[in-house]
C-alpha angles and dihedrals in degrees: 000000000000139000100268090056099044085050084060095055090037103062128159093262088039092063092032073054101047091035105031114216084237095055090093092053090054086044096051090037084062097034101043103011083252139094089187096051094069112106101208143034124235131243140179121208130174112232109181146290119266108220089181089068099011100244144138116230110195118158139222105224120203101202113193112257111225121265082020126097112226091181080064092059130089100239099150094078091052100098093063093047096045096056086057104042116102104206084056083048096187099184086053087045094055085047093053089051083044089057087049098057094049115186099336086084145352134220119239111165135007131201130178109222132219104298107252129201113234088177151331086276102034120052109184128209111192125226118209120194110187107205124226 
């Protein structure tokens, strides 16, 4: 397994597949009774395998919705919250990513990271898939 094969699995309509664009409308319609009112939508990326530890690293990417202000929200307890939440659904998500790597490789464990700002605009919460 290496990066420029997993790439390969993990394109652009792969991840809009496994985590769908209207998924944070359906996330802000259950938190604040709005879809209208969420300040970001959610993306998932795939940022590289780790040989040395044998893990998967995607991210959850919060991008700024226009007219909204990302940096105003309180994205750094997300991860937290994320790894609960049933219509983000983690744990189906890592099964889903499981599903995708078929029999080259097999997840094990999953962790979000500490929520990191890319930029004013992209706040970013890691995924890390340990690998059996």
């Amino acid at each position: 397994m290496n990066n420029d094969t997993l790439q390969q699995l993990f394109t652009p309509a792969k991840l809009a597949e496994l985590l769908p664009p209207g998924r944070a409308d359906e996330f802000f319609e259950a938190l604040l009774g709005d879809a209208a009112e969420g300040a970001y939508d959610i993306r998932l990326s795939f940022k590289q395998y780790d040989p040395s530890d044998n893990t998967l690293e995607f991210r959850l990417e919060l991008h700024e919705r226009p007219g909204k202000c990302l940096a105003c929200n309180l994205t750094y307890g997300l991860p937290e919250v994320f790894s609960r939440h049933p219509l983000l659904n983690i744990k189906g998500l890592v099964t889903e990513i499981d599903k995708v790597l078929g029999p080259a490789a097999a997840c094990k464990e999953w962790r979000l990271g500490a929520t990191r700002q890319a930029s004013k605009a992209l706040h970013q919460i890691p995924l890390i898939i340990s690998l059996a």
